[in-house]
N, C-alpha and C positions, 0 to 999 in steps of 0.2 A: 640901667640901675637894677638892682637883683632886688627883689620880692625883702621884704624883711618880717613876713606871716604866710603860716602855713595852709595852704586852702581849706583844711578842716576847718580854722579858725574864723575864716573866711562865711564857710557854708553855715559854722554855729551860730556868728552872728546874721544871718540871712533866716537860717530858720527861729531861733528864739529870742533876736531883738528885734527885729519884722515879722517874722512870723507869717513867713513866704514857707508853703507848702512841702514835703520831700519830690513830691510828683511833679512839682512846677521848677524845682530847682534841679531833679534830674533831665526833665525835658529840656531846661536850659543850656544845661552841660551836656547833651548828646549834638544838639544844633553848633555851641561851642565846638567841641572835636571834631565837626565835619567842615564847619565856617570859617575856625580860629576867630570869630568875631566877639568884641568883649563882652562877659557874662550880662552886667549890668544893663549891657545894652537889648541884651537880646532878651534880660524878663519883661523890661518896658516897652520893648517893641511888641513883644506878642500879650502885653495888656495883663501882663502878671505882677505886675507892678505898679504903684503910681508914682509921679514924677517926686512928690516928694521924699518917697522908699529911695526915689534915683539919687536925692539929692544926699540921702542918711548915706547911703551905698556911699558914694562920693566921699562925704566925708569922712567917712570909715578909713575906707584906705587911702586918703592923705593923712590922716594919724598914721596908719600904722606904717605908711615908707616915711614918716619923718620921724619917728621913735631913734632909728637908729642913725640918724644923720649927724655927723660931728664939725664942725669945721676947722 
């Protein structure tokens, strides 16, 4: 299934409806490009997040890959 938002939109809501750090979301996305391990996972594993940021995270992007779903 192809993405249907842009990672900018992604990283805006991480920084200003969480209000997860630039410094914590780049260190996220440098271990992402060496691991391919998913973002979300890896703010929560290194304690940059709490579970229920995970759960916002989560539901974020099941909105936004169901926006454009038709049947």
């Amino acid at each position: 299934m192809e993405r249907s938002f842009k990672v900018s939109e992604f990283i805006n809501f991480l920084q200003y409806d969480l209000e997860i750090s630039s410094s914590a979301i780049a260190m996220a996305l440098r271990t992402h490009q060496q691991w391919h391990d998913p973002l979300p996972m890896l703010l929560w594993q290194y304690g940059l997040i709490s579970i229920e940021q995970l759960t916002r995270i989560f539901d974020w992007l099941e909105t936004q890959t169901s926006k454009d779903f038709k049947l």
